[in-house]
BALOBA-1460 file (C-alpha; in Angstrom, 3 decimals):
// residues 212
<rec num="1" residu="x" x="-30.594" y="10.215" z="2.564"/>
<rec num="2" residu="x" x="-28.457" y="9.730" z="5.409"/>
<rec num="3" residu="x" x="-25.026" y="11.350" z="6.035"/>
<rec num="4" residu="x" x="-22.650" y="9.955" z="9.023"/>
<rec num="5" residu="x" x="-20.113" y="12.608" z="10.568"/>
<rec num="6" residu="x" x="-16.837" y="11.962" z="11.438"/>
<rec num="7" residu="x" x="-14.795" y="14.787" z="13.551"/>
<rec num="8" residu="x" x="-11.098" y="15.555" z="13.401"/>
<rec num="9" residu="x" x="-8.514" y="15.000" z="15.513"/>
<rec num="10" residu="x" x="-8.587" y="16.562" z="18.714"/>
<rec num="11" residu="x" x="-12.374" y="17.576" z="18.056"/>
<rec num="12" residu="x" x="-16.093" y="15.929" z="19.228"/>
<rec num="13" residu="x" x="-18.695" y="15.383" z="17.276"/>
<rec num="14" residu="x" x="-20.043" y="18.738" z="18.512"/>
<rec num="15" residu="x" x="-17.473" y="20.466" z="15.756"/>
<rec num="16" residu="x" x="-19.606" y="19.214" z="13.202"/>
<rec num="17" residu="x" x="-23.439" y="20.884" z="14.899"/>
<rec num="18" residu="x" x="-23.441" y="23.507" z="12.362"/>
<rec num="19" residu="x" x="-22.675" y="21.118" z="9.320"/>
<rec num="20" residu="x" x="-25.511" y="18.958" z="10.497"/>
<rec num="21" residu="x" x="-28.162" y="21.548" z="11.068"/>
<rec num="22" residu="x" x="-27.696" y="22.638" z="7.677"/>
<rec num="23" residu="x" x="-28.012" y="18.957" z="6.278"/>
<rec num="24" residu="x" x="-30.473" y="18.443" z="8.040"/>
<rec num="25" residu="x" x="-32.650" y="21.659" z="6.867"/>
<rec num="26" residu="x" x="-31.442" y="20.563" z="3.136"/>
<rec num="27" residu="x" x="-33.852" y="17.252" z="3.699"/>
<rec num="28" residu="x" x="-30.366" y="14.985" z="4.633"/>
<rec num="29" residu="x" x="-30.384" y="13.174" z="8.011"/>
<rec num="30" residu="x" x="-27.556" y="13.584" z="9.766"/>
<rec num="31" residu="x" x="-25.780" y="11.671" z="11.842"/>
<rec num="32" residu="x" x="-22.359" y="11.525" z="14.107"/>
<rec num="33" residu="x" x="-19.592" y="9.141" z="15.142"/>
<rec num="34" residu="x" x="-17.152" y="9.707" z="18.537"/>
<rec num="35" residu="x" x="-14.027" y="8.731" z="19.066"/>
<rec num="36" residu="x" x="-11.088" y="9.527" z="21.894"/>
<rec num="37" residu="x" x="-7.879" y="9.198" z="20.231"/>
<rec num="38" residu="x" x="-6.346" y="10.138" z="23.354"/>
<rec num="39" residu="x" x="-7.859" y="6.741" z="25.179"/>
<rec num="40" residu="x" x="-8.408" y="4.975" z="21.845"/>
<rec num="41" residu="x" x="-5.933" y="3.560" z="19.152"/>
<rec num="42" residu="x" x="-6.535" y="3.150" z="15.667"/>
<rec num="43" residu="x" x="-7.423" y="-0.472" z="15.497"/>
<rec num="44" residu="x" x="-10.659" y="-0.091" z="18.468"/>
<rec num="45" residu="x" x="-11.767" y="3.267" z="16.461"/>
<rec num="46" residu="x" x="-11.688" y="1.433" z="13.289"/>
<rec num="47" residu="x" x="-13.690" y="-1.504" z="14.550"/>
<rec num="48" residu="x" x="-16.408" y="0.998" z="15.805"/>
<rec num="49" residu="x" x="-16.673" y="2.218" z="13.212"/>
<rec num="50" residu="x" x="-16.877" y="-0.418" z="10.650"/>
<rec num="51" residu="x" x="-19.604" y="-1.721" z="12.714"/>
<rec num="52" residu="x" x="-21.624" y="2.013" z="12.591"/>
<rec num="53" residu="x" x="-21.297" y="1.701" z="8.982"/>
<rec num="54" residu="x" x="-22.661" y="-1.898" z="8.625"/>
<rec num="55" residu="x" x="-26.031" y="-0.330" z="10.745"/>
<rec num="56" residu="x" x="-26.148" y="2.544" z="9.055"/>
<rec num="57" residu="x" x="-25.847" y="0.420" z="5.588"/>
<rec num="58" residu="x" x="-28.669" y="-1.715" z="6.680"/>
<rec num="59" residu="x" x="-31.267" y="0.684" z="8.481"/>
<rec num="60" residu="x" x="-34.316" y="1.744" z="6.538"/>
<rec num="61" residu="x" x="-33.629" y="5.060" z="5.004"/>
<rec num="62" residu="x" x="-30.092" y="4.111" z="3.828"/>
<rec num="63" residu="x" x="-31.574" y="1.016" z="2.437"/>
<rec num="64" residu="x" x="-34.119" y="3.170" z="0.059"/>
<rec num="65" residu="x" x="-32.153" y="6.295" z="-0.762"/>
<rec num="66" residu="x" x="-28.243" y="5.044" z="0.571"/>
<rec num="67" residu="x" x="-26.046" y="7.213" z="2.400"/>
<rec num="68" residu="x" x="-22.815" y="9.413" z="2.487"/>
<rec num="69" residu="x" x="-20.171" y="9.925" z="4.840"/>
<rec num="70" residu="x" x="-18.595" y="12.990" z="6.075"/>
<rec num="71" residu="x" x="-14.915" y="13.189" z="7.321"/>
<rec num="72" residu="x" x="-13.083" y="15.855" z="8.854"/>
<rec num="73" residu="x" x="-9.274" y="15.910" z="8.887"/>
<rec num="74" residu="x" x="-8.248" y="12.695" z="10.456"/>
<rec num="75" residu="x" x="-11.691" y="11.508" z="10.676"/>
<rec num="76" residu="x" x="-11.617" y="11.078" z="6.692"/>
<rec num="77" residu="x" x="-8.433" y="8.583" z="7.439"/>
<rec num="78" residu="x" x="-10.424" y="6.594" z="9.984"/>
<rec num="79" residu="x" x="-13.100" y="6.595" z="7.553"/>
<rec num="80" residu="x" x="-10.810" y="5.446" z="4.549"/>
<rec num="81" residu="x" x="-9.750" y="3.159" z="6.646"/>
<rec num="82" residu="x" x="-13.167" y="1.514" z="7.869"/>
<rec num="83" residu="x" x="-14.185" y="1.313" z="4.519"/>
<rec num="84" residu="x" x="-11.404" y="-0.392" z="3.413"/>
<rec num="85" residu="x" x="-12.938" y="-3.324" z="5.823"/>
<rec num="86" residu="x" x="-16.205" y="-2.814" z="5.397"/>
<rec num="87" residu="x" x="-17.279" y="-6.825" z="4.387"/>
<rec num="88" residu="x" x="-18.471" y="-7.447" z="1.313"/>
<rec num="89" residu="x" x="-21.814" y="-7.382" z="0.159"/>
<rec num="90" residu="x" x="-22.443" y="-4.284" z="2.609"/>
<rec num="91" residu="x" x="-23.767" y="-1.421" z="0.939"/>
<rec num="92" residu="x" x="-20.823" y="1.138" z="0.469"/>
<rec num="93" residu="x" x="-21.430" y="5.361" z="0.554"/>
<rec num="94" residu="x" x="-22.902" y="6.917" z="-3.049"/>
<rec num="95" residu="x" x="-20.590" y="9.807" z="-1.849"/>
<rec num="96" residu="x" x="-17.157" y="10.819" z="0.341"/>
<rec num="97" residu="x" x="-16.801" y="14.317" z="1.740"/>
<rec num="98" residu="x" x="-13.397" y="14.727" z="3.154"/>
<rec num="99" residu="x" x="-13.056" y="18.973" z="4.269"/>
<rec num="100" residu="x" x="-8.993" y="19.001" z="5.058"/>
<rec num="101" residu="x" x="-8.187" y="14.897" z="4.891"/>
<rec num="102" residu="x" x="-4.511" y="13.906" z="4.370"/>
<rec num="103" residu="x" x="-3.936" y="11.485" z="2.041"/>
<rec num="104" residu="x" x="-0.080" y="10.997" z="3.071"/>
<rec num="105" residu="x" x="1.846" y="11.352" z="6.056"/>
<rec num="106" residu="x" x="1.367" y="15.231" z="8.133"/>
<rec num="107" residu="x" x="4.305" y="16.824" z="7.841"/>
<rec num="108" residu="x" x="3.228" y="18.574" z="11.016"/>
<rec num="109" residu="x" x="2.385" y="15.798" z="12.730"/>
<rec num="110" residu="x" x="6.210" y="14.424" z="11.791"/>
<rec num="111" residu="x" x="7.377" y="17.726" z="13.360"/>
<rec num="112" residu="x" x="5.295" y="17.663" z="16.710"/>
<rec num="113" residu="x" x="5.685" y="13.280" z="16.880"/>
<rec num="114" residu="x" x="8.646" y="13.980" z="19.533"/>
<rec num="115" residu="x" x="6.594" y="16.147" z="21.979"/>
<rec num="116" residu="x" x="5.570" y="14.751" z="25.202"/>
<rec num="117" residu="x" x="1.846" y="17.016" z="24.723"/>
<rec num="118" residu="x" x="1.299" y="15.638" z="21.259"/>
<rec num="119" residu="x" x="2.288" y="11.918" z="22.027"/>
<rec num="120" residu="x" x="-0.054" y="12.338" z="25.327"/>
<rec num="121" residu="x" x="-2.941" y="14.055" z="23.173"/>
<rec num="122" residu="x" x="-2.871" y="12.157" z="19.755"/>
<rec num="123" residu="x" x="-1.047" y="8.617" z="20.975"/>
<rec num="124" residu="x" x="-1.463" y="6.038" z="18.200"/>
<rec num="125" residu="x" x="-4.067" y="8.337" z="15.995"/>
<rec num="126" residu="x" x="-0.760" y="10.968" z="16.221"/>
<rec num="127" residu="x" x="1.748" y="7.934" z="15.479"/>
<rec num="128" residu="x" x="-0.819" y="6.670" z="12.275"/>
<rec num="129" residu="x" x="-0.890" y="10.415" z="10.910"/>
<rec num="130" residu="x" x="3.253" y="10.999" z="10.534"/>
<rec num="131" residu="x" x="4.108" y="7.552" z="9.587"/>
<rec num="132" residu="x" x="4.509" y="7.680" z="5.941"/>
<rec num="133" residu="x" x="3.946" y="3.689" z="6.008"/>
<rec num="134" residu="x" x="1.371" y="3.401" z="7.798"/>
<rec num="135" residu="x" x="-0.481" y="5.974" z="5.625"/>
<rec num="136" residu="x" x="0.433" y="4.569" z="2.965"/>
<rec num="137" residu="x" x="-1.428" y="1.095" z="4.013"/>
<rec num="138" residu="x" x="-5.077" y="2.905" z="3.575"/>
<rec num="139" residu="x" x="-6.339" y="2.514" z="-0.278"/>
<rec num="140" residu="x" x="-7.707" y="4.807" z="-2.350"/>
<rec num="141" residu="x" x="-11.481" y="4.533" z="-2.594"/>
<rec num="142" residu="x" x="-14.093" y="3.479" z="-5.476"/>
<rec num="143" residu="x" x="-16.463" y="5.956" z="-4.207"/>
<rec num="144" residu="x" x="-17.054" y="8.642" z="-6.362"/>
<rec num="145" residu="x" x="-15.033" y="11.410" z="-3.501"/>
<rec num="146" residu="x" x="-14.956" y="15.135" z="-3.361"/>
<rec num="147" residu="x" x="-11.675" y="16.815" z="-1.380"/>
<rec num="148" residu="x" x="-12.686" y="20.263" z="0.430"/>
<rec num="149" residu="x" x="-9.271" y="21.842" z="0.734"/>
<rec num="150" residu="x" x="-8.545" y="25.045" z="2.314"/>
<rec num="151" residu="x" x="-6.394" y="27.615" z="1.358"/>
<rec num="152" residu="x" x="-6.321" y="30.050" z="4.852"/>
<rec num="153" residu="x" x="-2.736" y="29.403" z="6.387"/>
<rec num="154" residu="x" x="-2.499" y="30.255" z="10.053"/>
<rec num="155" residu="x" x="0.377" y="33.073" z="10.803"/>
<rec num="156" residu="x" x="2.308" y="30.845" z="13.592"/>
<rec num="157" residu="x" x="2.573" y="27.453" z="11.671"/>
<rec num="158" residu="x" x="3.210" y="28.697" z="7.845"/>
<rec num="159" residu="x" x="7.347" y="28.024" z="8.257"/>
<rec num="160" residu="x" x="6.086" y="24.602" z="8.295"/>
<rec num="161" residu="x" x="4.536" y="24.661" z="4.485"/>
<rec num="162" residu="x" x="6.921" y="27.437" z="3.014"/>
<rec num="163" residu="x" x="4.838" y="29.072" z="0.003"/>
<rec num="164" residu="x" x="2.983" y="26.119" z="-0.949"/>
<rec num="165" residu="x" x="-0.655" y="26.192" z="0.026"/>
<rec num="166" residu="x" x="-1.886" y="25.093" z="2.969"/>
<rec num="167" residu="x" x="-5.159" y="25.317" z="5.700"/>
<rec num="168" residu="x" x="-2.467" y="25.810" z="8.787"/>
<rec num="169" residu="x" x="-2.688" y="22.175" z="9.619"/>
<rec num="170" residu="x" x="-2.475" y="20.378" z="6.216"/>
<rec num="171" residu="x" x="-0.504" y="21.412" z="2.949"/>
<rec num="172" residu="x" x="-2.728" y="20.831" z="-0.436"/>
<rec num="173" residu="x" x="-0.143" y="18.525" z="-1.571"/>
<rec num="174" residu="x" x="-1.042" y="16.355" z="1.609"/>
<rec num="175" residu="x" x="-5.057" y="16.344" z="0.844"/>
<rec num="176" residu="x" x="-4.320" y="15.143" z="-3.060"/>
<rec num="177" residu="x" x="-4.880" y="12.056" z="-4.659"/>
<rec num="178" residu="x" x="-5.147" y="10.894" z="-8.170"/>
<rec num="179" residu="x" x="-8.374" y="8.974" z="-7.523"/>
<rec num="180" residu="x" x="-10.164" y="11.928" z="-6.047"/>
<rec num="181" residu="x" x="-12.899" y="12.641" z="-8.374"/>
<rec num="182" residu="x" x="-13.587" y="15.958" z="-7.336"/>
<rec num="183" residu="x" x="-11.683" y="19.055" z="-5.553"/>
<rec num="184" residu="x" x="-12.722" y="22.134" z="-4.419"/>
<rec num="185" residu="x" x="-10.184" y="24.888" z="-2.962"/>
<rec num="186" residu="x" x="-12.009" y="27.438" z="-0.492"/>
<rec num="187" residu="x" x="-10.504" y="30.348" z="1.332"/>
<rec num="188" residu="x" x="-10.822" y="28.608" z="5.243"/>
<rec num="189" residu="x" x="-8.466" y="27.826" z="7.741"/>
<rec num="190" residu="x" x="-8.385" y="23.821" z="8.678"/>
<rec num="191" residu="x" x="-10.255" y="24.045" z="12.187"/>
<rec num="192" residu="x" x="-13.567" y="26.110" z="10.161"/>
<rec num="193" residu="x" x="-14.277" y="23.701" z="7.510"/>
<rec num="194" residu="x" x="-17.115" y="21.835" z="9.373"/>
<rec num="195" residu="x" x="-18.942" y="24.935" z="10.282"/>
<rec num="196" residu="x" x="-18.732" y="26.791" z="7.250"/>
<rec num="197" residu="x" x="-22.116" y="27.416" z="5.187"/>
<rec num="198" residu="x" x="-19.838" y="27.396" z="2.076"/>
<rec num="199" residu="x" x="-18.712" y="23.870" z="2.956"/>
<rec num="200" residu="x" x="-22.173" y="22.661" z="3.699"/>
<rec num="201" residu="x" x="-23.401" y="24.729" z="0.677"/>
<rec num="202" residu="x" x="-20.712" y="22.482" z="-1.479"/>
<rec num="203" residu="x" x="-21.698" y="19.258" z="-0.273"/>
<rec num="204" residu="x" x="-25.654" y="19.605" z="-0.437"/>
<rec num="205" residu="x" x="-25.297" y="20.911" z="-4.272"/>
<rec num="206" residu="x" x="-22.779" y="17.684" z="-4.989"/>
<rec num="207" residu="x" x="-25.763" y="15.248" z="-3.048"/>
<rec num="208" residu="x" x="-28.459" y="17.359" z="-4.978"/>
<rec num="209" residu="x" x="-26.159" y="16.417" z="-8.588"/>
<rec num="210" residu="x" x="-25.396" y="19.904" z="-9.097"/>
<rec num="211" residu="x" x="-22.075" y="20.411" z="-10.916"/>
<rec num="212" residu="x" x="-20.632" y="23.120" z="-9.415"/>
């Protein structure tokens, strides 16, 4: 089986290296998609990578055992996204991984929208994650979908989330949907969910059928 990567924002597809080896040693072949949201807006990333997916669909080993895909924060948004115009008739993921994906708008992202360094850093990927309607224009998906959430606030950013729950980054209320299938809490801050073990540990047991 095949399993295609997508980073967070702000992040390369090096964030994801110790995710992949671990795949990759649990018989899964990994692989990784780039994008620059500082130099890129939503509608070039999403053509990309709606093209990746239609190659990956189609190349041998996804074509005998399929293949997942792997999103990290906003890459699990640009991946919602892409598969929401994937064309029909192309094969579609078995599974979704998204470790710390918002479902709605960031309400940090709504907070930072108005600063110079974020507009310059996150431009239309930025714009896409506070806009409530724009959001709210991605679909749920048909995929069976497992939400890694994390639990580890950060010290400096926790007057943003109050007591509720939250990785530093994203609140739990932000990651939820009611067509998840599956949802796993773990005690990590947002940035460490692609290189933890127990994160890869939690998706090879869901692609080996395990039910915990």
């Amino acid at each position: 089986m095949q399993a295609l990567f997508v980073h967070g924002l702000g992040r390369t597809p090096l964030s994801g290296l110790p995710l992949m080896a671990r795949l990759r040693r649990g018989g899964v072949r990994p692989l990784a998609f780039g994008y620059g949201a500082a130099w890129e807006d939503v509608a070039a990333i999403r053509a990309r990578l709606v093209r990746r997916l239609v190659a990956l669909a189609q190349s041998g080993g996804a074509l005998e055992q399929g293949y997942v895909v792997i999103g990290h924060s906003l890459g699990g948004v640009l991946l919602r996204d892409a598969l929401a115009a994937l064309p029909a008739g192309v094969a579609r993921p078995r599974h979704v991984f998204l470790l710390g994906s918002p479902q709605t708008a960031s309400r940090l992202a709504r907070a930072l929208r108005d600063r110079w360094v974020f507009r310059a850093w996150t431009r239309d990927c930025g714009r896409l994650l506070g806009s409530a309607q724009r959001m709210a224009t991605i679909g749920a998906l048909a995929e069976p979908t497992t939400s890694i959430v994390g639990t580890r606030s950060l010290p400096l950013l926790r007057r943003w989330f109050g007591g509720e729950a939250n990785d530093g980054v994203v609140a739990a209320s932000e990651v939820g949907a009611p067509w998840i299938t599956d949802e796993v809490r773990v005690p990590l801050s947002h940035t460490w969910l692609p290189s933890s073990r127990q994160v890869s540990e939690l998706i090879l047991r869901r692609l080996r059928g395990a039910a915990t």
